[in-house]
MIKEFI-747532 format. One record per residue: y, z, x of N, C-alpha, C in turn; residue in three letters. Coordinates in steps of 0.001 Angstrom, whole numbers, padded with zeros to 6 digits, always signed. Layout:
YZXYZXYZXALA...
END
This chain:
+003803+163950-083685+004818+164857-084206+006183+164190-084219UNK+006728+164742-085096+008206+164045-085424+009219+164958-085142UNK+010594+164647-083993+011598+165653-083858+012728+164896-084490UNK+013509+166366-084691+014913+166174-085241+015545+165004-084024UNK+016042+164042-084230+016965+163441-083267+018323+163678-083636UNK+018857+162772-084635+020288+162854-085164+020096+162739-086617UNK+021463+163521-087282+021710+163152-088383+022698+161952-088405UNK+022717+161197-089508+023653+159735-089865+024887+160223-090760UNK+025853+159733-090009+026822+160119-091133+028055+158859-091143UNK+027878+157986-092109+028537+156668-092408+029680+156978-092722UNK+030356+156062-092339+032023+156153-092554+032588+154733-092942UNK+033723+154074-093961+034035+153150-093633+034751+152322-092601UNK+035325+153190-091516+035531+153034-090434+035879+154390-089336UNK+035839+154098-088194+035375+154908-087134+036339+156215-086938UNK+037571+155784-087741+038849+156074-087556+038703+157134-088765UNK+038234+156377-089847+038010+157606-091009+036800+159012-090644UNK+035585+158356-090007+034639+159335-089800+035398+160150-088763UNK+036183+160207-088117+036347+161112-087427+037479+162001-087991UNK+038408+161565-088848+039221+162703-089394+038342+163352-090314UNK+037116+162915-091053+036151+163592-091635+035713+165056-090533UNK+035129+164718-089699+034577+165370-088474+035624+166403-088411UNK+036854+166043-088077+037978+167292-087655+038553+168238-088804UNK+038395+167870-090228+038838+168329-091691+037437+169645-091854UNK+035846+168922-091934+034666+169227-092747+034208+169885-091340UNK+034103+169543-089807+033727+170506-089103+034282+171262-087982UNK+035676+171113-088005+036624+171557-086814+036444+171277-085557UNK+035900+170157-085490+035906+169369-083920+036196+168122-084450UNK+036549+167763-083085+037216+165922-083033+035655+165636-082007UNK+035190+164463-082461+033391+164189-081867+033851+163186-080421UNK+033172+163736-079899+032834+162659-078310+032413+161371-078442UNK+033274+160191-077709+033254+159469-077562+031621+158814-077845UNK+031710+157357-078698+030463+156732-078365+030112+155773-077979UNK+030160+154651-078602+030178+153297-077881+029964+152117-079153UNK+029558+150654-078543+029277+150165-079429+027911+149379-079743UNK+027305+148637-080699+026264+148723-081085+026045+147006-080439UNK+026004+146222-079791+026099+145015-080201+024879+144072-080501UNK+023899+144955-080926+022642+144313-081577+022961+144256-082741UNK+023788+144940-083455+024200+145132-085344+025386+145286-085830UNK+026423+145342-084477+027643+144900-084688+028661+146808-085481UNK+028106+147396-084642+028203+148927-085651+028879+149709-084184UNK+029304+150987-084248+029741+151608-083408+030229+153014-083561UNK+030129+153951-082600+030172+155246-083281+030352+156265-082491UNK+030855+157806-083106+031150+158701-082133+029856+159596-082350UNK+029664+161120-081508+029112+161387-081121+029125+163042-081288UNK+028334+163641-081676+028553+165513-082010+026976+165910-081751UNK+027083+167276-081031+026406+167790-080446+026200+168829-081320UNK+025168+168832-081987+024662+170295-082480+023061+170944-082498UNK+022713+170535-081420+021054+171189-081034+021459+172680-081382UNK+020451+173363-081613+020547+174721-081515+018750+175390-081738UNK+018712+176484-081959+016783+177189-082149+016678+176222-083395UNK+015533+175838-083244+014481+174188-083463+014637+173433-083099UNK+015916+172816-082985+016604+171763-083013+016901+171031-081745UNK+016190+171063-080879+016582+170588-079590+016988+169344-079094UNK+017875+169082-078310+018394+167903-078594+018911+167132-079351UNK+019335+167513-080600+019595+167474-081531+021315+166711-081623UNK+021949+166028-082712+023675+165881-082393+023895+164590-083728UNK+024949+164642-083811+025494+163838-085278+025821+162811-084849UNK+025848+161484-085832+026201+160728-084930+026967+159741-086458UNK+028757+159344-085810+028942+159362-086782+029420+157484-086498UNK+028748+156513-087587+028587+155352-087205+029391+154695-088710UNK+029787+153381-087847+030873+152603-089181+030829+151039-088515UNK+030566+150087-089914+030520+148537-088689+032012+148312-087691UNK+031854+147790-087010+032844+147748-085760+033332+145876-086201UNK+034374+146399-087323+035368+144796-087539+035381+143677-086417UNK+036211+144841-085271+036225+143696-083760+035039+142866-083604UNK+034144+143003-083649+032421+143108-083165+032504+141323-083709UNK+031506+140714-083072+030994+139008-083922+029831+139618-084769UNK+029492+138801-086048+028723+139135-086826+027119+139070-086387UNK+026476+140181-086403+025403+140717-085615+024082+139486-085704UNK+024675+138719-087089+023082+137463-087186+022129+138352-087868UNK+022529+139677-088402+020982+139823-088760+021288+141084-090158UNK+020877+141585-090677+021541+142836-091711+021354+143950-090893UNK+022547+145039-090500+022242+146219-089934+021823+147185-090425UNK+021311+147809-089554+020849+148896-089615+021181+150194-090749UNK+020701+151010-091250+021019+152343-092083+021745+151214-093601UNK+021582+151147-094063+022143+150268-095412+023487+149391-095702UNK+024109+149873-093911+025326+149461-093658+025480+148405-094287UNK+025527+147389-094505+025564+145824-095398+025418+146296-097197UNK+024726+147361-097231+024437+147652-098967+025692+147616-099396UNK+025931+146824-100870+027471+147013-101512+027335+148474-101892UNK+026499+149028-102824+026292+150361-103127+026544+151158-102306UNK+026028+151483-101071+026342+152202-100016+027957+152092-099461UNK+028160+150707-099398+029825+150725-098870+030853+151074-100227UNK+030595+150811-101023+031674+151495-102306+031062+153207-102169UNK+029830+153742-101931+029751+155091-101696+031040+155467-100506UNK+030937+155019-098825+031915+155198-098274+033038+154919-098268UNK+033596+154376-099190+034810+153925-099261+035428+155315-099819UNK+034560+155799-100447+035042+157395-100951+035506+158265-100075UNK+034976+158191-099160+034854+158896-097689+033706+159089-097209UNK+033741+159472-096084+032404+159485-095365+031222+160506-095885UNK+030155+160137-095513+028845+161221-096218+027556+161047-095192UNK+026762+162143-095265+025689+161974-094376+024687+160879-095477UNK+023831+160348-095002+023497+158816-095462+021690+158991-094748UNK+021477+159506-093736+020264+159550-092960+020160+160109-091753UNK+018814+160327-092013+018347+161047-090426+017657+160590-089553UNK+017378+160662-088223+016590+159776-087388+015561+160881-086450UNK+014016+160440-086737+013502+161343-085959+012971+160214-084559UNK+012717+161615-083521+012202+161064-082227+010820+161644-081927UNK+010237+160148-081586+008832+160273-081255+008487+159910-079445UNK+007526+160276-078827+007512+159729-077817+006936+158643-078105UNK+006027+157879-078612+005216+156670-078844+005422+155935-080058UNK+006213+155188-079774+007064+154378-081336+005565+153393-082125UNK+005113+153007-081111+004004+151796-081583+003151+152573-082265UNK+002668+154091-081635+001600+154769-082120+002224+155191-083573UNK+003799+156154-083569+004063+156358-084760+004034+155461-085539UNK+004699+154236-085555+004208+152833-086833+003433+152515-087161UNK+002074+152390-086245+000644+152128-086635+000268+153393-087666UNK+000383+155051-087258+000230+156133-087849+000829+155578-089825UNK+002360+155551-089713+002633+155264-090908+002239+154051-092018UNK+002266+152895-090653+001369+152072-091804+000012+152313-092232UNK-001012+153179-091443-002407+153460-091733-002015+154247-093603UNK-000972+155169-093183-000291+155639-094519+000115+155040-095991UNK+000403+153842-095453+000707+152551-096968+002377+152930-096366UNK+003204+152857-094838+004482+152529-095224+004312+151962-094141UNK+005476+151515-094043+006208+150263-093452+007195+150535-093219UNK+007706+150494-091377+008681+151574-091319+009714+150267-090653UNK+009124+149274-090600+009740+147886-090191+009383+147450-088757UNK+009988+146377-088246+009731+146056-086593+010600+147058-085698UNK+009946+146779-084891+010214+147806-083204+010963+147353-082612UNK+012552+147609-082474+013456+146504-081722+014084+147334-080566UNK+014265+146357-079473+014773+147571-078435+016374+147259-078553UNK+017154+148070-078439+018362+148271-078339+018994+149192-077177UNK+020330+149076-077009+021183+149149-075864+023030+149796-076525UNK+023172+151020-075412+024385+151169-075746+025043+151450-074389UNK+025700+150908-073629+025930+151077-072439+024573+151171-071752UNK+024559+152621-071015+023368+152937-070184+022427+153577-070688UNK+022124+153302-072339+021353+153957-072854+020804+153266-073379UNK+019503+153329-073678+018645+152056-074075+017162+153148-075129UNK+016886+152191-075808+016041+153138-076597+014832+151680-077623UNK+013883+152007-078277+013599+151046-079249+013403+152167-080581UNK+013393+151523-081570+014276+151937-082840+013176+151458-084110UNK+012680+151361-084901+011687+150597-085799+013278+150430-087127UNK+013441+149282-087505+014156+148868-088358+013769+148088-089228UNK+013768+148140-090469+013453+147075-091470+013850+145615-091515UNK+013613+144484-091606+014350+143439-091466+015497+143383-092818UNK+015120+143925-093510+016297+144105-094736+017547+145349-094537UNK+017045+145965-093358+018109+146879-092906+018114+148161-093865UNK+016961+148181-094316+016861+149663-095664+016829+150598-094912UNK+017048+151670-095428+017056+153328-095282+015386+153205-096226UNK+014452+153766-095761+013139+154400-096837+013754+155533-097486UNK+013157+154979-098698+013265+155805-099620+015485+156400-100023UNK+016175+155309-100054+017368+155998-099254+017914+156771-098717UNK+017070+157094-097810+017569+157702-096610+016703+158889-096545UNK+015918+158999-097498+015559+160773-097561+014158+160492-096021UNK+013637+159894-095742+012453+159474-095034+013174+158593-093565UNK+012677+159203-092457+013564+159011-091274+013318+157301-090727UNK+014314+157229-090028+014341+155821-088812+013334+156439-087643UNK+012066+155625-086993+012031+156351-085900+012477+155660-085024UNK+013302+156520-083428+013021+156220-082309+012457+156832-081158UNK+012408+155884-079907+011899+156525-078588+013078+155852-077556UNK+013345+157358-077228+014282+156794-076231+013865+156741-074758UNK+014198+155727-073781+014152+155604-072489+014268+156574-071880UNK+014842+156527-070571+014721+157544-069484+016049+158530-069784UNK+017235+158020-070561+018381+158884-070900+018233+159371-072661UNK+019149+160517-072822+019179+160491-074002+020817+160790-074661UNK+021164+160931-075210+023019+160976-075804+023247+162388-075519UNK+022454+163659-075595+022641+164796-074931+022951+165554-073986UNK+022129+164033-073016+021891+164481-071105+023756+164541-070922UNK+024841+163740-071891+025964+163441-071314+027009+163935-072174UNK+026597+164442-073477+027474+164990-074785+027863+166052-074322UNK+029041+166700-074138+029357+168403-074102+029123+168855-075231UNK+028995+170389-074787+028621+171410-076032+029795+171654-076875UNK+029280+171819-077792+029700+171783-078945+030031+172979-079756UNK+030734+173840-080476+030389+175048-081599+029727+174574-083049UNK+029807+173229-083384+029063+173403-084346+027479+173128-084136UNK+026644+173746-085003+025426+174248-084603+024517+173566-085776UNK+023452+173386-086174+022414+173096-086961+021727+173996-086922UNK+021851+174772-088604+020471+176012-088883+019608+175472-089422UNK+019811+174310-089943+018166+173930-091531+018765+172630-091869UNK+017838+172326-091654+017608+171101-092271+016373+170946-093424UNK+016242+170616-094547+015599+170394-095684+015404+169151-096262UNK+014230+168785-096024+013845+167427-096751+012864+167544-098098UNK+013196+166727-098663+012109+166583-100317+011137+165533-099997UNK+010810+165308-100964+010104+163718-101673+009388+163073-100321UNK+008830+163833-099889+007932+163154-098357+006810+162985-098632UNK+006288+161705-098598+004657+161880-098517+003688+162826-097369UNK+002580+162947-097888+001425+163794-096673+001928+163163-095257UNK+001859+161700-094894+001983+161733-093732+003040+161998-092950UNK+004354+162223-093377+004850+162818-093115+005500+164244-093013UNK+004411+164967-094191+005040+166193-094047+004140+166762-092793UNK+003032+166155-092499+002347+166983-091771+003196+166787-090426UNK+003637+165637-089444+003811+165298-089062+005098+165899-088294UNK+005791+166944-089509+007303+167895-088791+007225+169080-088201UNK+008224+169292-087165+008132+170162-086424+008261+171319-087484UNK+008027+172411-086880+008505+173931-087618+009977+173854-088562UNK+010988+173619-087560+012398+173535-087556+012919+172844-089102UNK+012046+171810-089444+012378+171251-090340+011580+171418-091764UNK+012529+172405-092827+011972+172654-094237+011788+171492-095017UNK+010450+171902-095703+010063+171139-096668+010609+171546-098096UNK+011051+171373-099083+011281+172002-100102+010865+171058-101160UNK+010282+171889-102273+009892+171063-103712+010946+170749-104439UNK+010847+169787-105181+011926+169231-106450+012393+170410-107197UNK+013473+170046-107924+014627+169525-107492+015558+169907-106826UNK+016491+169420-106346+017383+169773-105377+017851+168444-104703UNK+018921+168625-103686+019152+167486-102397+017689+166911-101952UNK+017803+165941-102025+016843+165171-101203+016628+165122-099162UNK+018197+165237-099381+018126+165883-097613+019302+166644-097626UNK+019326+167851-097024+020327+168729-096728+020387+169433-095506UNK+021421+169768-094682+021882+170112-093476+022723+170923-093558UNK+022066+172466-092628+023397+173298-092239+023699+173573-091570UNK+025141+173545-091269+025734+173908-089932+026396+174713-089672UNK+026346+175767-088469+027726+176460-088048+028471+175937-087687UNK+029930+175900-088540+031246+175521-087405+032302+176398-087417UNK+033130+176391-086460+034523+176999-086346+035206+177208-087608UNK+034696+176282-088859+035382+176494-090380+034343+177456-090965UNK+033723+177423-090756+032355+178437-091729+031338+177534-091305UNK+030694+178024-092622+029129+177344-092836+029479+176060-093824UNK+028614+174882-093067+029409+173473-093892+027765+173196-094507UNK+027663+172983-095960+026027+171660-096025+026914+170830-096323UNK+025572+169458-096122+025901+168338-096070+024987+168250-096958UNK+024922+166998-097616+023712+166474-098216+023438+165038-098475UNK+022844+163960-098797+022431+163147-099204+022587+163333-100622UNK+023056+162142-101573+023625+161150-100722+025559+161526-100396UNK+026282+162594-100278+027211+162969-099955+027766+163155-101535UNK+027357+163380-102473+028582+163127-103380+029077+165112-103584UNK
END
């Protein structure tokens, strides 16, 4: 089974995603850290709510300071397409589900005909997790089809304060069988056409969607 972990929401820098955050959802996001397997870094929003457990935004941009990671990062970050998309301003970009058994879920998807990439373990302070990433650093399918991870003994929740903005629905398209079977309740399936991924939230401003690819 596949859970909601986080939604992705790219920024061209860390400084921009967060006046995004305080404009589009009336909070300023909790502190995050930095990436130094991919050279990326990011803040942090809490919005678990009924389905959604554990659940929180996570809003990520490459980290200039950073030495160059040696490798293409993660979520399309390196795509020119994708960075002239954020240069617009920030947009949700992808979602990441959590599995307990990363090896079992990859074997599962490749039995499927996908390829969800290698299993890399990564580190953010005291948080440690492994992640399946493409070596080309793609989003599947752009973005509409999740990253998986499994996280260690902590998770970004155990330490995030609560939050008012909330997650009611989340809606995904264009999924193959093995993954539709594969989602919790929480997460709608919907037929063509429409957003390819869409997210709603309660916040202190109203009701915000998001969508893929942000325009």
């Amino acid at each position: 089974m596949l859970g909601l972990d986080h939604l992705v929401v790219g920024a061209a820098s860390l400084a921009q995603g967060v006046a995004w955050c305080e404009a589009t959802l009336g909070v300023t996001p909790a502190p995050g850290g930095a990436h130094p397997l991919m050279g990326t870094h990011n803040r942090l929003l809490r919005i678990d709510g009924h389905g959604f457990p554990r659940a929180y935004l996570e809003i990520i941009a490459i980290d200039a300071a950073a030495p160059p990671p040696g490798r293409v990062r993660w979520f399309d970050l390196d795509d020119a397409a994708l960075q002239a998309r954020l240069a617009r301003g920030p947009a949700l970009i992808h979602w990441v589900a959590r599995v307990d058994d990363l090896d079992a879920a990859c074997a599962a998807w490749r039995a499927g005909g996908i390829d969800r990439g290698e299993m890399l373990a990564a580190s953010r302070g005291t948080l440690r997790w492994r992640i399946a990433v493409r070596p080309d650093g793609a989003r599947l399918a752009q973005g509409q089809w999740p990253t998986l991870i499994e996280w260690g003994d902590a998770h970004p929740c155990d330490s995030l304060p609560a939050s008012p903005v909330v997650l009611r629905e989340l809606t995904v398209r264009a999924l193959p069988a093995p993954l539709r079977e594969a989602l919790p309740d929480g997460i709608a399936v919907a037929p063509e056409p429409g957003a390819p991924l869409e997210a709603v939230l309660a916040t202190p401003l109203g009701e915000c969607r998001l969508t893929l690819p942000g325009d």
